[in-house]
PAKOL-344360 format. One record per residue (C-alpha): y, x, z; residue in three letters; chain. Coordinates in steps of 0.5 Angstrom, whole numbers, plus 500, padded with zeros to 3 digits. Layout:
% residues N
Y, X, Z, ala, A
...
% end
This chain:
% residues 428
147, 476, 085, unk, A
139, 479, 086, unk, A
142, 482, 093, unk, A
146, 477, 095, unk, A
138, 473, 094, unk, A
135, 479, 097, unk, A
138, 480, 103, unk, A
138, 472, 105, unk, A
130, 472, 104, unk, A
129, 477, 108, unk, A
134, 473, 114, unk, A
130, 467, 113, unk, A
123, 472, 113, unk, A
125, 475, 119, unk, A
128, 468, 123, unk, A
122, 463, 121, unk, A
117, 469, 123, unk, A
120, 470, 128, unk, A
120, 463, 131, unk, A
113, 462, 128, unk, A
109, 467, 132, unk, A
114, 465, 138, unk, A
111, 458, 138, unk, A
104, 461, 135, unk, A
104, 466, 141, unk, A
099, 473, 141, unk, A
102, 474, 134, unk, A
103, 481, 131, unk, A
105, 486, 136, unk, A
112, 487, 133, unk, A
113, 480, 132, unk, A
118, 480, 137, unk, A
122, 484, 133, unk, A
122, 480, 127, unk, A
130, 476, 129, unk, A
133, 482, 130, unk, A
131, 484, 122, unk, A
134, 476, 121, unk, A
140, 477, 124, unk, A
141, 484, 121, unk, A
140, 482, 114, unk, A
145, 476, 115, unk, A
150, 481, 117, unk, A
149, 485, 111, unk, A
149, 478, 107, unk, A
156, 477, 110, unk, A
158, 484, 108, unk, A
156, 483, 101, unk, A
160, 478, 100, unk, A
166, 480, 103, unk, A
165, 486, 099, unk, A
162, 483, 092, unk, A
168, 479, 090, unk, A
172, 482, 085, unk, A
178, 483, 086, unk, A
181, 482, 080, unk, A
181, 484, 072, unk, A
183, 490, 070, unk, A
187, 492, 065, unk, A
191, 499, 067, unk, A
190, 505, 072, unk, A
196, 509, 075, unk, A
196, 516, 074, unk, A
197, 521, 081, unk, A
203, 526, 080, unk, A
198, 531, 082, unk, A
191, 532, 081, unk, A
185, 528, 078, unk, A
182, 521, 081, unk, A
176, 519, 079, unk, A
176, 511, 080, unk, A
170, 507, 081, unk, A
170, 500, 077, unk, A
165, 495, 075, unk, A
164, 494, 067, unk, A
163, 487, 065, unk, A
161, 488, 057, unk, A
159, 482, 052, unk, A
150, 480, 051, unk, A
151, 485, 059, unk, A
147, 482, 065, unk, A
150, 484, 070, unk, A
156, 488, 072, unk, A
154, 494, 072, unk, A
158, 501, 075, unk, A
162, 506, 072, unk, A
167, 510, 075, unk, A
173, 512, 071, unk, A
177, 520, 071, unk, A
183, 519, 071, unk, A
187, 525, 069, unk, A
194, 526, 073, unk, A
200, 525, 070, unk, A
203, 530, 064, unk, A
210, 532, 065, unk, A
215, 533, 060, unk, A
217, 541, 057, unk, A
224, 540, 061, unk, A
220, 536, 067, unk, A
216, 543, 068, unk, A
223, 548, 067, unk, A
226, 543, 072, unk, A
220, 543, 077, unk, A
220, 551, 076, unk, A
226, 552, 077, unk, A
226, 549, 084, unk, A
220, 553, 086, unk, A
225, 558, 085, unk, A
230, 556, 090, unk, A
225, 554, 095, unk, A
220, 561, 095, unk, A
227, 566, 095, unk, A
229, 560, 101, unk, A
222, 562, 104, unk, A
222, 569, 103, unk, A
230, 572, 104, unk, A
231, 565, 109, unk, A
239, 567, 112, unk, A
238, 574, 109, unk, A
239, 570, 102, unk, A
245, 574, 100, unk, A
243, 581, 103, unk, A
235, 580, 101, unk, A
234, 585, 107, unk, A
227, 584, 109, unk, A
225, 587, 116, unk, A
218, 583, 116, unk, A
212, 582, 113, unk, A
213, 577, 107, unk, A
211, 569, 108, unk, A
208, 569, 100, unk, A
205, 562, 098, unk, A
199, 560, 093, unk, A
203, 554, 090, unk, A
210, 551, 091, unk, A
214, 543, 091, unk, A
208, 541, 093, unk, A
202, 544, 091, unk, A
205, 542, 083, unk, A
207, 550, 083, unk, A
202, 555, 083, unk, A
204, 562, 084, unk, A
202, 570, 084, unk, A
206, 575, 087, unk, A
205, 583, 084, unk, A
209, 589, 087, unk, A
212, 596, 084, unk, A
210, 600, 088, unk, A
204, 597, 089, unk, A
201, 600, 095, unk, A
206, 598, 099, unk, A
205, 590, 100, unk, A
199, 588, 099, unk, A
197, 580, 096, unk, A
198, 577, 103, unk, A
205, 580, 104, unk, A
203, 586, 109, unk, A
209, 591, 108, unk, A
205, 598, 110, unk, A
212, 603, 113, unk, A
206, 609, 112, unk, A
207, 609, 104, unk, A
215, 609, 105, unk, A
218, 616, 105, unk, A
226, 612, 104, unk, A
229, 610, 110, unk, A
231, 602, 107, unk, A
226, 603, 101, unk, A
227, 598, 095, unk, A
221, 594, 092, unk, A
221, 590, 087, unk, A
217, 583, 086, unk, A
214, 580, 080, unk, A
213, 572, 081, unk, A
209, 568, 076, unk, A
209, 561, 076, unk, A
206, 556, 073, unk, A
206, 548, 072, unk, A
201, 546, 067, unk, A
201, 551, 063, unk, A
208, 552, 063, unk, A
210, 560, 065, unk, A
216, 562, 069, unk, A
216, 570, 071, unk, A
222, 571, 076, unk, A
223, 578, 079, unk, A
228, 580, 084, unk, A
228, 585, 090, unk, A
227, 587, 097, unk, A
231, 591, 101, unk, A
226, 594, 106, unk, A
228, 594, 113, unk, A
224, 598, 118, unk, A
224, 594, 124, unk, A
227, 597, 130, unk, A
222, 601, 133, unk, A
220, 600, 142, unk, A
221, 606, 146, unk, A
214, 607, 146, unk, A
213, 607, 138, unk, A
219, 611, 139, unk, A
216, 616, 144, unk, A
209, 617, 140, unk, A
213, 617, 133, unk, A
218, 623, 135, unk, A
212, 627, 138, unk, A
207, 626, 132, unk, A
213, 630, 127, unk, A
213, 635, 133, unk, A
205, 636, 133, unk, A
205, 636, 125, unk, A
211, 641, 125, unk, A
206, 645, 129, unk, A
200, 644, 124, unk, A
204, 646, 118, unk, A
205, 654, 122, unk, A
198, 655, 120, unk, A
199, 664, 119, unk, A
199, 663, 127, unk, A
193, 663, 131, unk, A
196, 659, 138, unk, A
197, 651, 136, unk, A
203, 651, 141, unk, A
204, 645, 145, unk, A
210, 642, 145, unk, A
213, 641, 152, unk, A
218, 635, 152, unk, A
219, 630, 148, unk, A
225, 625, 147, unk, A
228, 628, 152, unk, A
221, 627, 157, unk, A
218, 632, 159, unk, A
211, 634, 158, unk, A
204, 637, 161, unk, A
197, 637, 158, unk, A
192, 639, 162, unk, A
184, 640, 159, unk, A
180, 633, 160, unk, A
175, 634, 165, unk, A
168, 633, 164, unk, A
166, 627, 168, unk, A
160, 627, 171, unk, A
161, 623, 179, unk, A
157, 618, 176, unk, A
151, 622, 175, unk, A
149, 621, 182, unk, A
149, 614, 182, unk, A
144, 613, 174, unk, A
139, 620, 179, unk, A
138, 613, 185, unk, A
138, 608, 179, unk, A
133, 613, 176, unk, A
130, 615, 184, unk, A
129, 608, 186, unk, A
125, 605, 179, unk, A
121, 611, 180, unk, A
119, 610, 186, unk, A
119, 603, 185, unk, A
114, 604, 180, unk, A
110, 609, 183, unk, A
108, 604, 188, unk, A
106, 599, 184, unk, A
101, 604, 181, unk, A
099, 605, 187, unk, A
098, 599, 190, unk, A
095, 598, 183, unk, A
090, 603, 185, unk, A
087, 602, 190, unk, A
087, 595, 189, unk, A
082, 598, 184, unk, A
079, 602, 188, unk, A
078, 597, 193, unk, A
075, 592, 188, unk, A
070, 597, 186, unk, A
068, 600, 192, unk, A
066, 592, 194, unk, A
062, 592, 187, unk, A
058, 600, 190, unk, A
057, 597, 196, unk, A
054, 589, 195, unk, A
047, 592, 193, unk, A
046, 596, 199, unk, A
049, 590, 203, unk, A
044, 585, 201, unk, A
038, 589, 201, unk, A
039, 590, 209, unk, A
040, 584, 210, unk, A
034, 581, 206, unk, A
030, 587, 210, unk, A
034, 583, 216, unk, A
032, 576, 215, unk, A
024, 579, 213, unk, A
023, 582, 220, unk, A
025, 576, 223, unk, A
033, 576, 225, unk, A
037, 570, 223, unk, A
043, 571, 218, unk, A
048, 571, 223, unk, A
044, 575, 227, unk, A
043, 580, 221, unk, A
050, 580, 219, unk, A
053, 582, 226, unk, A
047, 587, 226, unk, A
050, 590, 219, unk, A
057, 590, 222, unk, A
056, 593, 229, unk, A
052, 599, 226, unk, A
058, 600, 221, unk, A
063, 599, 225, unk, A
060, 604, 231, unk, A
058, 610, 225, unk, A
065, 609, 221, unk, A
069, 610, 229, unk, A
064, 616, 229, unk, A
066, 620, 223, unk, A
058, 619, 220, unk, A
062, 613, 214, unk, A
068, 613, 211, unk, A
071, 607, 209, unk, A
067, 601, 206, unk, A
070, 596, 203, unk, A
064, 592, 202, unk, A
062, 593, 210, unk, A
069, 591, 212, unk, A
070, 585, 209, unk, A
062, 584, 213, unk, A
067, 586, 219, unk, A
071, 582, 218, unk, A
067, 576, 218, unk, A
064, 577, 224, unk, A
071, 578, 228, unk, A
071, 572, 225, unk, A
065, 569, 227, unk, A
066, 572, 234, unk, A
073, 569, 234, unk, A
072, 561, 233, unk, A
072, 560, 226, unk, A
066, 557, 225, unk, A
060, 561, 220, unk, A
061, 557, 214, unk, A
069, 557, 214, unk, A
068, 565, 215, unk, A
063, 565, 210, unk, A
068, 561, 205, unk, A
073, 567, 207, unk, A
069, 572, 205, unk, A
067, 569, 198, unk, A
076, 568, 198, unk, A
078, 574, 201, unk, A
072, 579, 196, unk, A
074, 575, 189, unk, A
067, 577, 185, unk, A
062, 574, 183, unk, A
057, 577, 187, unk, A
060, 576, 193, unk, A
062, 568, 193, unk, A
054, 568, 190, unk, A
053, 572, 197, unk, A
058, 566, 201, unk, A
054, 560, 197, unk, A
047, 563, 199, unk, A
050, 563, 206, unk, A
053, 556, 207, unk, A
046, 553, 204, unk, A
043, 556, 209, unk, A
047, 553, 215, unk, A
047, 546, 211, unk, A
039, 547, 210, unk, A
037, 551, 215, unk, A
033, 559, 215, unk, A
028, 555, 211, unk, A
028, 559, 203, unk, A
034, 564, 205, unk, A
028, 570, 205, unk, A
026, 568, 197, unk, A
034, 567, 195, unk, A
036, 573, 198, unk, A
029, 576, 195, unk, A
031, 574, 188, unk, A
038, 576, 190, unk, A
036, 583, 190, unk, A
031, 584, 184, unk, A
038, 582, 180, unk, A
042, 586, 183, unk, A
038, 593, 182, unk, A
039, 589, 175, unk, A
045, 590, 174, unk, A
046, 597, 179, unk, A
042, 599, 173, unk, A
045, 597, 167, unk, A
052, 599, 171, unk, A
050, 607, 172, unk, A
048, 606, 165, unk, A
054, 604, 163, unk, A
058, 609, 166, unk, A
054, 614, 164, unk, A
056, 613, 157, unk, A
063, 612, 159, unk, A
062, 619, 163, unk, A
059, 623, 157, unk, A
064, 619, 152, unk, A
070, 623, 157, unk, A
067, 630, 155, unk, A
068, 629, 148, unk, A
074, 631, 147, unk, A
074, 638, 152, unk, A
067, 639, 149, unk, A
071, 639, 142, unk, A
076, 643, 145, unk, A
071, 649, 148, unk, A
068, 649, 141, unk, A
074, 651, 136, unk, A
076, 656, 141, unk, A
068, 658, 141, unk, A
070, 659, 133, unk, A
077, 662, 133, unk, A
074, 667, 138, unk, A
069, 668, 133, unk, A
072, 668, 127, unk, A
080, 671, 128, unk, A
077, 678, 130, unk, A
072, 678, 124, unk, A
078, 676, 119, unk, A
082, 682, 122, unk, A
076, 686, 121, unk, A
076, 685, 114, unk, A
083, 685, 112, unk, A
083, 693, 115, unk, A
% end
């Protein structure tokens, strides 16, 4: 009864909330949910009933023919509030002596006519046995043994490897059982071998052949035969193949170079980038000399590049990755560009600190004019003689960390030079 209370408040909760905050507006945000709610709980209340109605006393239970059932019922007892649930097992229904006798009995009949099936009369089995683990529905159950016992195995696979007979004899133990009640029946199989395909034949006839040249152990060749089943036969050395060796050497070719010119490119990426690093501090001290004495930022630039480029075609200068990309600017300059899309390029192109710091100094300077550019460039110099510093610091100590390990080297060797001719002094 309490769900049948339940399940209507809750109907009647969620369709007047509903209806109250519809006409309220602005109520809870979720509100609008609450109908659904109602209408959901009514649905549940209507099932309820449906399904809450007894369908009658009852008095008795009707066992099943096979297995247990377990019967959900509801207890009503005397002084007991409410009828409560109490699921009943229901054992399955016990046969008679002479019922189980009868029912083995016909389990009998019905495995040998699933075993032997036309072959009933001559029990001749050619194929693997069709063994159950119960007959007559499941009332049955059955457990199959063999003598000899490696000739079948429990799923009814017959293994001819064990068989030395032609047509081999095998006899079978079948327990059966049906509540507790036993019967063993034993009958025999008359094994036929399956007729062997022409290919089973072939390899058949040549494996005894093989084996009776096995069995000639005082003779040093192993003979070969030379036909077999009436064919001819010819053996030959199986050859080393190697025709694909080729293919994996390209393979193996191509990663490599593949590889080799990634690191290559790799390098002289790094190279680049570190020639860049080497060459911003002279960059920025001509140019601060430049626009002291007088010259404009583009002016100095082109001065700087044109004296590259002339020294560089001559043979005076290698090549300068910093300069080149001051070169290159200038081209640009030279071609149209505009100086401020040149300088944005070279702060893009070099992609280090220090130069896109170089690039900002230079647009400020076209959006400001030449006024303040000789103290920035100044303060730009002082720090980059800083950092030059700091970074042959740097590689000073990586140098001396490198010479470590040889130096170690050269001191065993020192001491072995040292040490073995002495050792070998005092052994004479």
């Amino acid at each position: 009864m309490g769900i049948y209370v339940g399940y209507g408040l809750i109907a009647v909760g969620g369709l007047a909330g509903g209806y109250l905050c519809r006409r309220k507006k602005g109520g809870l945000p979720l509100a609008k949910y609450l109908p659904v709610i109602g209408i959901a709980a009514l649905l549940c209340l209507a099932l309820a009933v449906l399904e809450g109605g007894d369908s009658g006393a009852v008095k008795e239970l009707t066992r099943q023919e096979l297995g247990d059932q377990q019967i959900p019922l509801l207890l009503d007892a005397e002084e007991m509030a409410d009828k409560a649930d109490y699921p009943v097992t229901v054992q399955e229904q016990k046969l008679t002596k002479k019922q189980k006798q009868e029912l083995l009995e016909a389990a009998v009949e019905e495995l040998e006519q699933q075993i032997f099936g036309e072959n009933r009369e001559t029990q001749v089995i050619s194929g693997n046995l069709p063994l159950m683990d119960s007959l007559m529905g499941g009332r049955v159950q059955a457990a199959f043994t063999f003598w000899p016992g490696d000739v079948i195995d429990t799923e009814g696979v017959i293994h001819w490897e064990y068989f030395k007979q032609e047509e081999p004899l095998v006899q079978v133990h079948a327990l059966l059982e049906c509540q507790e009640e036993e019967l063993i029946h034993e009958f025999y199989l008359q094994l036929e071998r399956p007729p062997m395909s022409e290919s089973e034949s072939f390899y058949a006839a040549l494996e005894e052949q093989l084996k009776q040249q096995n069995e000639k152990t005082g003779t040093k060749q192993f003979v070969l035969p030379t036909a077999v089943s009436g064919r001819e036969l010819a053996w030959y050395q199986a050859a080393e193949r190697s025709h694909y060796k080729p293919l994996l050497l390209g393979a193996a070719g191509v990663l490599v170079h593949y590889l080799a010119g990634k690191s290559k490119k790799e390098r002289k990426k790094k190279e680049w980038q570190e020639g860049l690093s080497m060459d911003y501090p002279d960059i920025v001290n001509r140019l601060s000399l430049l626009v002291g004495a007088g010259m404009t930022v583009s002016g100095a630039i082109g001065k700087l590049a044109a004296e590259y480029y002339k020294n560089h075609a001559e043979g005076r200068w290698t090549l300068r990755p910093g300069y080149e990309e001051l070169l290159r600017t200038w081209n640009e300059i030279q071609d149209g560009t505009g100086e401020r899309k040149a300088y944005e390029n070279l702060g893009i192109r070099c992609n280090q600190p220090q130069y896109r710091k170089l690039s900002s100094l230079l647009i400020q300077n076209i959006r400001k004019g030449a006024k303040g550019i000789q103290e920035l460039l100044d303060a730009e110099v002082t720090e980059v003689n800083l950092q030059q510093q700091a970074y042959v610091k740097r590689r000073g100590e990586e140098a001396s960390a490198k010479l470590l390990l040889p130096m170690g080297i050269m001191l065993i060797l020192v001491f072995a030079i040292l040490i073995v001719p002495a050792m070998f002094s005092l052994q004479l």
